[in-house]
N, C-alpha and C positions, 0 to 999 in steps of 0.2 A: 198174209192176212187171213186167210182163209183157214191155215193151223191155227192161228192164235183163237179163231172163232170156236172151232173144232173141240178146240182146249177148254175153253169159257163155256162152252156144253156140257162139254161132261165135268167141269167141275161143279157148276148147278146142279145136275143132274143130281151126283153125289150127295151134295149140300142137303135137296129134296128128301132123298132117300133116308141119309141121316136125321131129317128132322119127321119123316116121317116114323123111326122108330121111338125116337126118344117121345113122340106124343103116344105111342102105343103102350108104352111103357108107363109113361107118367098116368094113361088111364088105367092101363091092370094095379098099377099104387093105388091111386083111388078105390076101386071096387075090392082091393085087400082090406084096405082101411073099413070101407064102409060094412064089408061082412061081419071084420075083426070087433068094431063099434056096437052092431048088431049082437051080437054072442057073446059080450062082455058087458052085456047093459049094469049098471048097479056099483062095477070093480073099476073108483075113482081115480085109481094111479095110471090105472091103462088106460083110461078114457082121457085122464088128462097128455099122454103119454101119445096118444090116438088125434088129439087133436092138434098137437104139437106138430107128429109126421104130415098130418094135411095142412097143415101151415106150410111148411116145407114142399112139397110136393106143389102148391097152390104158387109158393114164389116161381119155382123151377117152369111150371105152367106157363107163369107169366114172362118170362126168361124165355119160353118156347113160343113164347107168342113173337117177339120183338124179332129172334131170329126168324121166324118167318116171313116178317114186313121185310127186312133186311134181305133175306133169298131173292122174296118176290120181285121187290125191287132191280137187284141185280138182272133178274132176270128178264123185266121188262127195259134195262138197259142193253143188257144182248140181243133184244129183238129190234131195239132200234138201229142198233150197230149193224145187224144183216141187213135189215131192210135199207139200212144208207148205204151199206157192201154190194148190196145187191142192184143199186139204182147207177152206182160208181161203175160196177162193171155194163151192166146195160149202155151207159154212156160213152164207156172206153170201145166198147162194141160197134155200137152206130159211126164211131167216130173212125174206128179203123176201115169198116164197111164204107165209109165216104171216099176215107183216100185210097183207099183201093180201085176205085172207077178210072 
């Protein structure tokens, strides 16, 4: 039990980590965009071309939003699972500590 826990750590862990790039990512897009919008004021094919990529970039946003609920979640199920792991063994404890006397 205690691997399988081990295991469900570091694949959250991972999960976090990946979803923490792809929001870093999706923000340097934006601030691309937004410079790019900036510096081409007036030139309508790129602006409409510009607002297009932040359409895009705004779904994948919202796509990185959902996987985060999704992480979170797991992860507040792995915390339940130790804490019931950790109550199981406390009580398998006292319970051996009893017939032990």
């Amino acid at each position: 039990m205690g691997m399988l826990l081990d295991n469900t750590h570091t694949m959250i862990k991972q999960q976090f980590e990946f979803l923490i790039a792809k929001v870093k990512r999706l923000h340097r897009g934006f601030q691309f965009l937004q410079r790019d919008a900036r510096a081409h004021v007036g030139h309508d094919e790129r602006l409409r071309r510009n607002n297009r990529a932040q359409e895009l970039l705004h779904d994948q946003f919202v796509e990185t939003q959902a996987d985060v609920t999704r992480v979170c979640q797991s992860r507040r199920q792995f915390e339940r699972k130790v804490t019931h792991y950790s109550a199981l063994v406390a009580v398998l404890r006292s319970h051996v500590d009893s017939t032990e006397l």
